[in-house]
C-alpha positions in Angstrom: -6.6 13.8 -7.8 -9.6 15.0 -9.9 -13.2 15.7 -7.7 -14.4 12.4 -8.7 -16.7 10.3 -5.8 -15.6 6.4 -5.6 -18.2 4.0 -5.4 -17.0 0.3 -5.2 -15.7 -1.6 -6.7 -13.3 0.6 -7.5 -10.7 -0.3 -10.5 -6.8 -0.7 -10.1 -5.7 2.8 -12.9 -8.0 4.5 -10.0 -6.2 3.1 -7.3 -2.6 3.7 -8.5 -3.8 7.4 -9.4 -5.0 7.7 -5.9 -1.9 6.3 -4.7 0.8 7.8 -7.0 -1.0 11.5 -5.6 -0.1 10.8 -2.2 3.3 12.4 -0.5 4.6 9.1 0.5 7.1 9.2 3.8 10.5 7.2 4.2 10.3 4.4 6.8 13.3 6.0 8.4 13.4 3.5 11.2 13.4 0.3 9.1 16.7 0.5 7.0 16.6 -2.9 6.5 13.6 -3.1 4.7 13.3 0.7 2.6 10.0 1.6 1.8 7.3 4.4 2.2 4.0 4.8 4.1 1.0 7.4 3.7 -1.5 7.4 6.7 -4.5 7.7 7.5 -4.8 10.7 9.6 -3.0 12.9 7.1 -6.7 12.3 4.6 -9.6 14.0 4.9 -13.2 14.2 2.9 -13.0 12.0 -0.1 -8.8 11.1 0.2 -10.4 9.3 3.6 -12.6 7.1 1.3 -10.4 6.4 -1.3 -7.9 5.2 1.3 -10.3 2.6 2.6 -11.6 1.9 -0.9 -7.6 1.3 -1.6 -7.3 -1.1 1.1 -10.1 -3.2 0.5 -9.0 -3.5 -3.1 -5.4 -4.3 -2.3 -7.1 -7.6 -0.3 -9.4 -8.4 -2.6 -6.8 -8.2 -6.0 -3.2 -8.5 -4.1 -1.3 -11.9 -3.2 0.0 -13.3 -0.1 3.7 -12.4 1.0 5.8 -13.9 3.6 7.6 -11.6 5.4 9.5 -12.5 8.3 7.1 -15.2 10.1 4.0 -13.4 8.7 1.9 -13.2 6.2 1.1 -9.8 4.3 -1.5 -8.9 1.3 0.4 -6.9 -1.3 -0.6 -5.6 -4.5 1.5 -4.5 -7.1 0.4 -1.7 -9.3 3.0 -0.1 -11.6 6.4 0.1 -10.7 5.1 -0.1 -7.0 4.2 -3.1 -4.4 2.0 -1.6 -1.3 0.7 -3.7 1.4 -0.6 -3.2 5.2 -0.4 -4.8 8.3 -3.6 -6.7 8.1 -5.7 -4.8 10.5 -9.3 -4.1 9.6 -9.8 -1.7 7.3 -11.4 1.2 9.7 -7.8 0.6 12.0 -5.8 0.2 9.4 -3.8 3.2 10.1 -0.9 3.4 7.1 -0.1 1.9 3.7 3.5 1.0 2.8 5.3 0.7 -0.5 8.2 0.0 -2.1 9.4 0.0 -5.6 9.0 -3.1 -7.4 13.0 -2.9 -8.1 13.6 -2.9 -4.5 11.2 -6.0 -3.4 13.3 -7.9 -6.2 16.3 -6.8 -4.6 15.1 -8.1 -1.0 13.9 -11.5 -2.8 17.6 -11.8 -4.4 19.1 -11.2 -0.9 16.5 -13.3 1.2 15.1 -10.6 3.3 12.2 -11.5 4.7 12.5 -14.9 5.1 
């Protein structure tokens, strides 16, 4: 990620670069619905606001998604859907995604509902 200071509103190629540069982790505890996470405590300096930035553009430009009995803000950017769990912004403590191949998959074998 080039040195560049974010200033909202920030633009969606920004916030796929931010979140394409991240080391994404396996959600090795929810086989049943593969996907990734980055988190909060692992950014520091600027990588801290652009992972705030990030979430308040995913709410403001993502769509609602049902997911088992709740109701998640996702935003697809690429060949990526990423989402949180809802919680204000300064608790939100990860971001998940998954490729856009593999939420197709889920919607073809009714996970989530």
């Amino acid at each position: 990620m080039n040195g560049e200071q974010w200033e909202w509103p920030v633009t969606h190629e920004q916030v796929q670069s931010y979140l394409e540069s991240q080391k994404f982790t396996f959600a090795k505890t929810r086989p049943t619905n593969p996907h990734s996470y980055i988190v909060r405590r692992n950014q520091r300096g600027e990588d801290l606001r652009r992972f705030e930035l990030t979430i308040l553009h995913m709410r403001e430009h993502g769509y609602q998604r049902k997911w088992w009995g709740d109701v998640y803000t996702q935003l697809r950017l690429g060949d990526h859907e990423y989402w949180t769990m809802g919680a204000p912004v300064e608790r939100t403590q990860v971001i998940n995604g998954k490729t856009v191949e593999q939420a197709e998959k889920d919607d073809r074998e009714g996970k989530g509902l």
